[in-house]
DRENPA-41221 format. One record per residue: x, y, z of N, C-alpha, C, O in turn; residue in one letter. Coordinates in steps of 0.1 Angstrom, whole numbers, plus 2048, in hexadecimal, padded with zeros to 3 digits. Layout:
N
tinu nX->X, nY->Y, nZ->Z, caX->X, caY->Y, caZ->Z, cX->X, cY->Y, cZ->Z, oX->X, oY->Y, oZ->Z, r->A
...
***
This chain:
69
tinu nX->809, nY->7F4, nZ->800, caX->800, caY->800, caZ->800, cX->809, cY->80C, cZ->800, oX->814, oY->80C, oZ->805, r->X
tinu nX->802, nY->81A, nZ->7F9, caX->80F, caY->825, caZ->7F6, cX->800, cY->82C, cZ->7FD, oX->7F4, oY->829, oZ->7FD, r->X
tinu nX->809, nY->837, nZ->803, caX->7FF, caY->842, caZ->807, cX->806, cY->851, cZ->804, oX->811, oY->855, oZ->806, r->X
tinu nX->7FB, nY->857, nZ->7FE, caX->800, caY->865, caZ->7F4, cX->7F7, cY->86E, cZ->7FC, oX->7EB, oY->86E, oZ->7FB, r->X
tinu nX->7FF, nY->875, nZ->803, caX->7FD, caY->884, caZ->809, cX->804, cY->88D, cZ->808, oX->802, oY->898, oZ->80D, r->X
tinu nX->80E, nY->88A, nZ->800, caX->810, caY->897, caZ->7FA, cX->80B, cY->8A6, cZ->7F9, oX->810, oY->8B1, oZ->7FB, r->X
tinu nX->7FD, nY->8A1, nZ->7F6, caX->7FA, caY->8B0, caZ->7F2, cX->7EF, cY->8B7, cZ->7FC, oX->7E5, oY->8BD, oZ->7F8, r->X
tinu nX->7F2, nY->8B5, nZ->809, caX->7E6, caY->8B9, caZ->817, cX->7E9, cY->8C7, cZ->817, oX->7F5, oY->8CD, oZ->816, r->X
tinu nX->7DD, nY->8CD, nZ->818, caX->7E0, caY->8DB, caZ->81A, cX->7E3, cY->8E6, cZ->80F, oX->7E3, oY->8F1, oZ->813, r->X
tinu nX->7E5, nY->8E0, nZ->7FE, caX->7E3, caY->8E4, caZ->7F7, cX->7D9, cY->8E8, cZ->7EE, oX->7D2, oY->8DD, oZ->7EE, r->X
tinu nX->7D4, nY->8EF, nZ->7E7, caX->7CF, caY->8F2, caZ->7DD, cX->7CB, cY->8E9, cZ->7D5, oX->7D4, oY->8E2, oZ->7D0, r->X
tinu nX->7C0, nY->8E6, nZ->7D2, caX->7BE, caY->8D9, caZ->7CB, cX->7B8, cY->8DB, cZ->7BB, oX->7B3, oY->8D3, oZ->7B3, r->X
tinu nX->7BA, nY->8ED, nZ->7BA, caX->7B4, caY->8F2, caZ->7AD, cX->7BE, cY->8F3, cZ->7A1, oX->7B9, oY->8F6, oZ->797, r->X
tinu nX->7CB, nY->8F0, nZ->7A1, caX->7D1, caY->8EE, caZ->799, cX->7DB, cY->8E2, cZ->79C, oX->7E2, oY->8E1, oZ->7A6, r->X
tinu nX->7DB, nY->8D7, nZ->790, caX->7E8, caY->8C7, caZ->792, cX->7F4, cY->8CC, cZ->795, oX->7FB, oY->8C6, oZ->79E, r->X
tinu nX->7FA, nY->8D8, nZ->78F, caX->805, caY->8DA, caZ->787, cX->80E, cY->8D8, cZ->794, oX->817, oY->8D1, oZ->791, r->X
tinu nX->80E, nY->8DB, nZ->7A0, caX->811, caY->8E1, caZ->7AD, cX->80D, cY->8D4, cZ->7B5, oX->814, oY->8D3, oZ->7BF, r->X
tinu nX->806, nY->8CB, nZ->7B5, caX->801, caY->8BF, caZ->7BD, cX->806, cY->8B3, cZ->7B8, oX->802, oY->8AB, oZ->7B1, r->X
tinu nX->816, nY->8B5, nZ->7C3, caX->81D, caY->8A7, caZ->7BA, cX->818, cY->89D, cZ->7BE, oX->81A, oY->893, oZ->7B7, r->X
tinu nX->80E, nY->89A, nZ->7CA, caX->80A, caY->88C, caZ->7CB, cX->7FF, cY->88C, cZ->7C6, oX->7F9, oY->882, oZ->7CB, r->X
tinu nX->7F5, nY->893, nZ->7BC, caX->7EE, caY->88D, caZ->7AF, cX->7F3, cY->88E, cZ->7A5, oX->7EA, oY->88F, oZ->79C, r->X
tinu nX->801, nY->891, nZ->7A1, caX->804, caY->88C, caZ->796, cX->80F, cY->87D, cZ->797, oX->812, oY->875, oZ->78E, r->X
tinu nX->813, nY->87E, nZ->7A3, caX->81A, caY->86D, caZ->7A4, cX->80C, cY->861, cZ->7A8, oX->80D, oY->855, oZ->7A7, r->X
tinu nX->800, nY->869, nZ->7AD, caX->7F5, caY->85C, caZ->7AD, cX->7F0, cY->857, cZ->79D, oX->7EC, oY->84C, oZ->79A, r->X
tinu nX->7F3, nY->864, nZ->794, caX->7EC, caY->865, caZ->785, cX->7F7, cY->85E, cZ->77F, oX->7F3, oY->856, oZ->777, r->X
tinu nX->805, nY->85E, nZ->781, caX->80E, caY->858, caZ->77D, cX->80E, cY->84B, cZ->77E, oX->80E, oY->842, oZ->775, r->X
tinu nX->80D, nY->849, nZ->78F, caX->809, caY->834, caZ->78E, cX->7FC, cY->834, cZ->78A, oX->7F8, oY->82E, oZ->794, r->X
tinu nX->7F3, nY->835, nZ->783, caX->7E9, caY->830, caZ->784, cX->7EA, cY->82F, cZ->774, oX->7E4, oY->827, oZ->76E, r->X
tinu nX->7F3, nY->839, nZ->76F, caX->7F6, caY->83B, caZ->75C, cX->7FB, cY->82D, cZ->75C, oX->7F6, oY->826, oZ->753, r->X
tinu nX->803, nY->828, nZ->762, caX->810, caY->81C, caZ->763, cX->80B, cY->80E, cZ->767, oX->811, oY->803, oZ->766, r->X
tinu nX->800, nY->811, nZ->76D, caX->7F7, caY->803, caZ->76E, cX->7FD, cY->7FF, cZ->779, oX->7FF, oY->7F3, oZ->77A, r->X
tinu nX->801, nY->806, nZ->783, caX->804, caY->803, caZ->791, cX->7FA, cY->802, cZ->79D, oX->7FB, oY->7FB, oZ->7A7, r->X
tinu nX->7EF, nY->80D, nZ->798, caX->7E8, caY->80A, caZ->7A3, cX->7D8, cY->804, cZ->7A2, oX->7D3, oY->809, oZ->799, r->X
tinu nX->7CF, nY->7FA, nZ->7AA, caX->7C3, caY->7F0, caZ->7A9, cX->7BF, cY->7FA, cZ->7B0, oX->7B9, oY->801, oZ->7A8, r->X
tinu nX->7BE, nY->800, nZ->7BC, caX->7B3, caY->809, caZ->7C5, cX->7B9, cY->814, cZ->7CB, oX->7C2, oY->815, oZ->7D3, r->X
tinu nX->7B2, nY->81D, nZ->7C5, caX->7B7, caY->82A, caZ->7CF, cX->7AD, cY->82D, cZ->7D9, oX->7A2, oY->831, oZ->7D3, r->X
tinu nX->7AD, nY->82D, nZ->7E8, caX->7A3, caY->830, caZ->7F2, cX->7A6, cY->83F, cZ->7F4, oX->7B1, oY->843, oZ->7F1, r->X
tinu nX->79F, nY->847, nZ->7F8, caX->79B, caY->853, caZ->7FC, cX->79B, cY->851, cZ->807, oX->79C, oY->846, oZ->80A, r->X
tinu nX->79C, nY->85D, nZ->814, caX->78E, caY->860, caZ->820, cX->789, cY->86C, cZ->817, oX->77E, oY->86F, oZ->81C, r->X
tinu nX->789, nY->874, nZ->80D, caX->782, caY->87E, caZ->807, cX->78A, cY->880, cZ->7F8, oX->796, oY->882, oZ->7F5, r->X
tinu nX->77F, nY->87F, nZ->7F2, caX->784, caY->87C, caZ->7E0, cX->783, cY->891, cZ->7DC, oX->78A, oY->897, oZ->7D4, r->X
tinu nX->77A, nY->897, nZ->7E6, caX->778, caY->8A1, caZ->7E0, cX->784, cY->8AB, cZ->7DF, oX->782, oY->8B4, oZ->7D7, r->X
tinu nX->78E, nY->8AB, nZ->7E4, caX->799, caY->8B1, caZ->7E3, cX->79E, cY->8B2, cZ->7D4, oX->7A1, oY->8BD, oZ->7CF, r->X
tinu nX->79F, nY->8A4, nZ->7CC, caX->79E, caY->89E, caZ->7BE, cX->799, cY->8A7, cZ->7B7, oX->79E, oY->8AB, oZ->7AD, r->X
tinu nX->78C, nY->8AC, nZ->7BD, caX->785, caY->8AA, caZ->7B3, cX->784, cY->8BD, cZ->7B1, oX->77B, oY->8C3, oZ->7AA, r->X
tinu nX->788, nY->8C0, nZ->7B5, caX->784, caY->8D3, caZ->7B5, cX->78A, cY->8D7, cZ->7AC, oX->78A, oY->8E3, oZ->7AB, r->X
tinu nX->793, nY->8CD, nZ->7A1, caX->792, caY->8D4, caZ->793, cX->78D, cY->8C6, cZ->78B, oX->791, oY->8BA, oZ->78D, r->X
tinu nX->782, nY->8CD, nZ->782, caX->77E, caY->8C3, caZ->77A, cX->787, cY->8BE, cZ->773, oX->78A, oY->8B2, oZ->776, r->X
tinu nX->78C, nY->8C4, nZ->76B, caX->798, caY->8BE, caZ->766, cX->79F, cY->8B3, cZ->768, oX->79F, oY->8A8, oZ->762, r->X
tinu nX->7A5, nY->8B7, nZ->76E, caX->7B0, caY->8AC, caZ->77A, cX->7A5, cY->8A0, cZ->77B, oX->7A8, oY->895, oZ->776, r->X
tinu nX->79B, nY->8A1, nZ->781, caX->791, caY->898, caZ->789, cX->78E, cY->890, cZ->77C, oX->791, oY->884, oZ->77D, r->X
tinu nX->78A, nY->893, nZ->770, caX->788, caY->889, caZ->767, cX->794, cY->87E, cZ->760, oX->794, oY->872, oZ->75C, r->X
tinu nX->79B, nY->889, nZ->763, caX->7A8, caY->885, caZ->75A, cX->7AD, cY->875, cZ->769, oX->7B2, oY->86B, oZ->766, r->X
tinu nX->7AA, nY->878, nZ->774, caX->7B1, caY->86B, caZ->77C, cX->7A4, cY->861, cZ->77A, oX->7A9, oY->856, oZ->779, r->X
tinu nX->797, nY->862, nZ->779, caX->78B, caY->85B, caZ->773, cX->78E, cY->854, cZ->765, oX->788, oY->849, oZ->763, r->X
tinu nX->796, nY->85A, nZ->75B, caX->796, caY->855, caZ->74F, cX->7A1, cY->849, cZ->752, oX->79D, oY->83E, oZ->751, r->X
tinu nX->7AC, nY->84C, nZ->756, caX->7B7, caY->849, caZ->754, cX->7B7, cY->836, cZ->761, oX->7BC, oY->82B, oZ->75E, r->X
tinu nX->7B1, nY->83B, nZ->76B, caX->7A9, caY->833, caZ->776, cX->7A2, cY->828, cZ->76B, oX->7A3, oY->81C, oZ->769, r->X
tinu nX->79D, nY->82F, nZ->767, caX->78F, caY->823, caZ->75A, cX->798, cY->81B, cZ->752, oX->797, oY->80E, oZ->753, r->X
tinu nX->7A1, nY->821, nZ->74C, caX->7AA, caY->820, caZ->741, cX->7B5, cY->810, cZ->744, oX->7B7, oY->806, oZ->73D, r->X
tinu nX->7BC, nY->815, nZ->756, caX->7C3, caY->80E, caZ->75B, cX->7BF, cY->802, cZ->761, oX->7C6, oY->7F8, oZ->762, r->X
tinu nX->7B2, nY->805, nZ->767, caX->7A8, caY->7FA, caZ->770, cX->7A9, cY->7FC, cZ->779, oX->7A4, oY->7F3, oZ->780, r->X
tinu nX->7B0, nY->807, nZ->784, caX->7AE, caY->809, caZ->78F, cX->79D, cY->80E, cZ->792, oX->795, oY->811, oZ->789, r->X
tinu nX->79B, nY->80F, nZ->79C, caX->793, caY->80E, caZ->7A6, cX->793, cY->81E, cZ->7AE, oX->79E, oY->823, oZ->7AF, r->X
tinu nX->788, nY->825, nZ->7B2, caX->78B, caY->82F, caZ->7B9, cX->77E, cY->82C, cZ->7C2, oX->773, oY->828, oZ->7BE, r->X
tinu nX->781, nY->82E, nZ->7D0, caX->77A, caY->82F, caZ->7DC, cX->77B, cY->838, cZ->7E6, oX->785, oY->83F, oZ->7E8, r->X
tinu nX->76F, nY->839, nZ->7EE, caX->76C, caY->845, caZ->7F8, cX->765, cY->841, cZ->803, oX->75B, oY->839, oZ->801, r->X
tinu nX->768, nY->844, nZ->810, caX->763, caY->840, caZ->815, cX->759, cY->849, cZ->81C, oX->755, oY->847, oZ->827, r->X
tinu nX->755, nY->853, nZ->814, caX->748, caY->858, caZ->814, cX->73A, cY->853, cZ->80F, oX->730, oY->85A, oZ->810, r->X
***
């Protein structure tokens, strides 16, 4: 299990600056990762953008995204 907190406390309105969703978008490009658990997805998701693009890529790879909301 990898745990990415990298980016607590940041801004979640632009990737460019949030290196732990671009190293989660990276394993998940690489077929490394089966499930990614949340305690809150919404952080993700406050740019649409970004938010689709780990949805496509998630579909793409076969991972899995969960919440435990």
């Amino acid at each position: 299990m990898l745990v990415i907190d990298d980016d607590l406390g940041k801004s979640g309105a632009r990737s460019e600056h949030r290196e732990g969703f671009q190293r989660l978008v990276a394993e998940i490009s690489l077929g490394h990762v089966g499930l990614v658990l949340g305690t809150e997805m919404s952080p993700l998701a406050r740019s649409g953008r970004d938010w689709y693009q780990l949805l496509e890529l998630s579909a793409l790879g076969g991972a899995l995204l969960a919440d435990d909301a």
